[in-house]
Backbone as JSON Lines, residues from 0, in Angstrom:
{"i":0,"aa":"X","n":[21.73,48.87,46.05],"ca":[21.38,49.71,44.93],"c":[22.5,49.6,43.9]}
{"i":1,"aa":"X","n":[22.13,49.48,42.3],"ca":[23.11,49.02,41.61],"c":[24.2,50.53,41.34]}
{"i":2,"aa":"X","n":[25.66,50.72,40.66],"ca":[25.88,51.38,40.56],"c":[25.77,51.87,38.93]}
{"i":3,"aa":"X","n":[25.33,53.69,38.85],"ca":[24.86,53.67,38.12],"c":[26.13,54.98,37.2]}
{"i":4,"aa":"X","n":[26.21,54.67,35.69],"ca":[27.53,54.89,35.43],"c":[27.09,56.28,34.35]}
{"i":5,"aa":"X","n":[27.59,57.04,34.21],"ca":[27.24,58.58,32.96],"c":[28.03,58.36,32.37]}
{"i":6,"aa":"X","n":[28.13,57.78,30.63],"ca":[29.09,58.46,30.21],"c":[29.17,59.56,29.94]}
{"i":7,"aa":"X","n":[30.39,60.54,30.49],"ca":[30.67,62.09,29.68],"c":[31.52,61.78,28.35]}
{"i":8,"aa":"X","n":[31.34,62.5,27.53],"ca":[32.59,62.45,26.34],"c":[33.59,63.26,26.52]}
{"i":9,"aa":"X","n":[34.79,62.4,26.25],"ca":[35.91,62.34,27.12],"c":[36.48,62.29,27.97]}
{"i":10,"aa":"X","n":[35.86,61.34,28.38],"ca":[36.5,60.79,29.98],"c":[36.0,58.97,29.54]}
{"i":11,"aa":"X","n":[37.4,58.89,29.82],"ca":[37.45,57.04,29.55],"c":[36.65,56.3,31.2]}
{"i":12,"aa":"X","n":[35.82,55.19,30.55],"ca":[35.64,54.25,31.57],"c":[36.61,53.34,32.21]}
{"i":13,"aa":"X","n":[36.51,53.57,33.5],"ca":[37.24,52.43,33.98],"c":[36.77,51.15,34.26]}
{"i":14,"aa":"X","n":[37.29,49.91,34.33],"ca":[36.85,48.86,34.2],"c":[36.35,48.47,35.88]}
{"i":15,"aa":"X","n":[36.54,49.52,36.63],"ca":[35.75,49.2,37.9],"c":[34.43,49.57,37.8]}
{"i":16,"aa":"X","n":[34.18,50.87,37.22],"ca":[32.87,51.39,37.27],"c":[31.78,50.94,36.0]}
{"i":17,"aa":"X","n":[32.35,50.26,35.26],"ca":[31.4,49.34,34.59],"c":[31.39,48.44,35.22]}
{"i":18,"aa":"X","n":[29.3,48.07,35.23],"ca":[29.01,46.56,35.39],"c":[28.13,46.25,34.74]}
{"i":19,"aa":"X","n":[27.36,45.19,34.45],"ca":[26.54,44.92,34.12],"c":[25.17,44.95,34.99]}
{"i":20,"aa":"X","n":[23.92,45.57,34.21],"ca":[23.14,45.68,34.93],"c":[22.36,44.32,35.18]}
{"i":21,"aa":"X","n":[22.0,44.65,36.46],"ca":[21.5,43.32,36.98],"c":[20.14,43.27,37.02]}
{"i":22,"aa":"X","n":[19.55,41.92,36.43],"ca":[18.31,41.16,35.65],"c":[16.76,42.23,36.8]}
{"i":23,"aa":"X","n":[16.15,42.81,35.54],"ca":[14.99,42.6,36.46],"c":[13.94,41.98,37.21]}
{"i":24,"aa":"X","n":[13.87,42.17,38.24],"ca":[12.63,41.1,39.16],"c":[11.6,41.13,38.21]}
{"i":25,"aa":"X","n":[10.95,39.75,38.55],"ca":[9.76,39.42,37.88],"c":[8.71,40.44,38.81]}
{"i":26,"aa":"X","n":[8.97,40.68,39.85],"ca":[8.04,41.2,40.63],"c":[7.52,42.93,40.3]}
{"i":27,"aa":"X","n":[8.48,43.61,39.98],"ca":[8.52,44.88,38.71],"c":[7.66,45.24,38.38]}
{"i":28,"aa":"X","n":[6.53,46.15,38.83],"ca":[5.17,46.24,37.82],"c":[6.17,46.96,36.2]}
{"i":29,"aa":"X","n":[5.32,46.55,35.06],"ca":[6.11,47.34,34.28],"c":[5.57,48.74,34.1]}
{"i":30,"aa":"X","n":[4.61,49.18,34.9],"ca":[4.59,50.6,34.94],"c":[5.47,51.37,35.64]}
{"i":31,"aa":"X","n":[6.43,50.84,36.14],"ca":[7.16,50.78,37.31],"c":[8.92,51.38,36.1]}
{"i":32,"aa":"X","n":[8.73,49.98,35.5],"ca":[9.69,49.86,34.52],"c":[9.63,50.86,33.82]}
{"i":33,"aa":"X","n":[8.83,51.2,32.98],"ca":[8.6,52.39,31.8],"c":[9.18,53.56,32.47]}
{"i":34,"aa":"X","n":[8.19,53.46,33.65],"ca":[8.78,55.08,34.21],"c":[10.06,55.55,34.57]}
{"i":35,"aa":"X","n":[11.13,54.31,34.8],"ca":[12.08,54.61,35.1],"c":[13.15,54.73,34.36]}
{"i":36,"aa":"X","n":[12.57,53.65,33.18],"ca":[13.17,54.04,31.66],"c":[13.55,55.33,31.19]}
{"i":37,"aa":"X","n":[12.02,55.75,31.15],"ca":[11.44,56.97,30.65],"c":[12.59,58.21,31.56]}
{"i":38,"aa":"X","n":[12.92,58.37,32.79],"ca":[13.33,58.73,33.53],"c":[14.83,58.98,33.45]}
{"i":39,"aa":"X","n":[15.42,57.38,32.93],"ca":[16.94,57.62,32.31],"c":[16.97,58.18,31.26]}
{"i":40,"aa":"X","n":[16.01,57.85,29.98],"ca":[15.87,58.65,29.14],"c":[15.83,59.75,28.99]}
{"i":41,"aa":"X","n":[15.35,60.52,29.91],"ca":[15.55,62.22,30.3],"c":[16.75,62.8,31.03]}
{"i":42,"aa":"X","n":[17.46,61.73,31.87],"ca":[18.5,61.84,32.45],"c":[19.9,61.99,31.53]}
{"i":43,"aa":"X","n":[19.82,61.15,30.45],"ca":[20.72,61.11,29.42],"c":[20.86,62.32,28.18]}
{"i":44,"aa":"X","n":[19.5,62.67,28.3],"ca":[19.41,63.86,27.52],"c":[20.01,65.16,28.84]}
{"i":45,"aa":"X","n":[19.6,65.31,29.86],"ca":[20.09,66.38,30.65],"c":[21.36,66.72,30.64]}
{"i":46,"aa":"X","n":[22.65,65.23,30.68],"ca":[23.61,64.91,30.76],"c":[24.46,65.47,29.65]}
{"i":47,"aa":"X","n":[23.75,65.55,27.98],"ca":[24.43,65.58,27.03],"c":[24.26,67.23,26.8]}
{"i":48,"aa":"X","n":[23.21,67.62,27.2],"ca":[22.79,69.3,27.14],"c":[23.99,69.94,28.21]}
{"i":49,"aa":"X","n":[24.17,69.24,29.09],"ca":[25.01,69.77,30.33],"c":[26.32,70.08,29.75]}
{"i":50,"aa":"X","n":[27.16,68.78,28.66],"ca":[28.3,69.02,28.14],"c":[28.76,69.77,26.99]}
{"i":51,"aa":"X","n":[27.16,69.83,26.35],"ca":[27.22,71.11,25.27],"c":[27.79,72.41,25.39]}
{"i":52,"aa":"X","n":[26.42,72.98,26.86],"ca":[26.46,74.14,27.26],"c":[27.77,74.32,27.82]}
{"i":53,"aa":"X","n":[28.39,72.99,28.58],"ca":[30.31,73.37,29.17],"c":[30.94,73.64,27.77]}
{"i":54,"aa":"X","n":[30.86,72.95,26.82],"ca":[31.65,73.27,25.63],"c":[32.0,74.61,25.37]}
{"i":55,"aa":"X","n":[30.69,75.06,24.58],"ca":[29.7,76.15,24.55],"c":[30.14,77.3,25.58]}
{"i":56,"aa":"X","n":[30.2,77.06,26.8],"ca":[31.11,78.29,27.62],"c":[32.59,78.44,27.94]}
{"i":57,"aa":"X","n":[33.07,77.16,27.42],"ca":[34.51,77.14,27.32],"c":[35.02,77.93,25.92]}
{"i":58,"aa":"X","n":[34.49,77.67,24.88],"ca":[34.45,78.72,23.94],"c":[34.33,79.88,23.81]}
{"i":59,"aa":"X","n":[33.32,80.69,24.61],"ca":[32.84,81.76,24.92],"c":[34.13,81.9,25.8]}
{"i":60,"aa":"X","n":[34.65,81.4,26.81],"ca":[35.56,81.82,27.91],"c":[37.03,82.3,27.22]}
{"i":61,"aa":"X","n":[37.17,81.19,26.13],"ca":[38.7,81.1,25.02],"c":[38.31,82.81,24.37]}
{"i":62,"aa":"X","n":[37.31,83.21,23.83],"ca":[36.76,84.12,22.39],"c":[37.27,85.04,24.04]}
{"i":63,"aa":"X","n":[36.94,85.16,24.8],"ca":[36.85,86.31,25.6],"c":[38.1,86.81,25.8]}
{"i":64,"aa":"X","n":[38.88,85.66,26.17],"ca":[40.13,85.74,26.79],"c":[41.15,86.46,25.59]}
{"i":65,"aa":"X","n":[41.18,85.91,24.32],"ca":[42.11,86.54,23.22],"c":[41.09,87.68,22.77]}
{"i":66,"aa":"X","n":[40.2,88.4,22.89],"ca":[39.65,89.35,22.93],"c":[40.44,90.1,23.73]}
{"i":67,"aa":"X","n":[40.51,90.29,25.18],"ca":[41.36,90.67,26.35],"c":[42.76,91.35,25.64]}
{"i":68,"aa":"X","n":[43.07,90.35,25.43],"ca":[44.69,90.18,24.96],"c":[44.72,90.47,23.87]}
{"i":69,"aa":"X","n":[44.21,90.98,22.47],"ca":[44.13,91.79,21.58],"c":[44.15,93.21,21.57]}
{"i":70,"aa":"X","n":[43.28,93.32,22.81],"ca":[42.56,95.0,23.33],"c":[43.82,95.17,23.96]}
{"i":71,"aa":"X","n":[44.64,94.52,24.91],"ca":[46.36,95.19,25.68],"c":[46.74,94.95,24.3]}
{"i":72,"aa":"X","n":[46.86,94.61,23.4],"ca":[48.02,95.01,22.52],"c":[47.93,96.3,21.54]}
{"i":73,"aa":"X","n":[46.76,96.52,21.25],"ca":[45.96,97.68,20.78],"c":[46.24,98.41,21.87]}
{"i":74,"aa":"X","n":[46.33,98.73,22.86],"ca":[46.57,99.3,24.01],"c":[48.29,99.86,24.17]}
{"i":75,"aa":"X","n":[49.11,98.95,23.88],"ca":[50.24,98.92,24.12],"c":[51.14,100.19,22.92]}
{"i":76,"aa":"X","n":[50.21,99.8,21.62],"ca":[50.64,100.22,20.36],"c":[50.36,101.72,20.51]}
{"i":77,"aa":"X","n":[49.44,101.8,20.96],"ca":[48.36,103.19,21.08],"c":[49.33,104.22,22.08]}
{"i":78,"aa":"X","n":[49.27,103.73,22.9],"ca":[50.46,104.66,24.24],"c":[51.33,103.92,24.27]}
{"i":79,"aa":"X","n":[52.58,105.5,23.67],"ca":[54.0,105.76,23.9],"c":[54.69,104.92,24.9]}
């Protein structure tokens, strides 16, 4: 089974885990083909939604955190 590679953004490839994909059999129905196309094609979209939403909650996690740490200093000021 060939190996099969995701890029994430930001994370460098290494030159082991690239290869080139290897030639399809003539034997292949291409309904066979499409579907599996079709298949990475959805896979690649899952992949890029996946690193949004990490973005997306790493942000939310940062906004939370100096939120936190605003409220103790408001806190600090407040009581003597």
């Amino acid at each position: 089974m060939p190996e099969v590679d995701f890029h994430v953004p930001g994370r460098a490839r290494s030159q082991e885990s690239v290869q080139s994909a290897p030639r399809e059999p003539a034997s292949t129905p291409q309904a066979l083909t499409s579907t599996l196309e079709h298949i990475v094609g959805q896979l690649d979209v899952l992949t890029q939604t996946v690193c949004i939403l990490e973005q997306r909650l790493t942000l939310t996690e940062d906004k939370l955190k100096q939120c936190l740490e605003n409220q103790q200093l408001i806190m600090q000021r407040v009581t003597p």
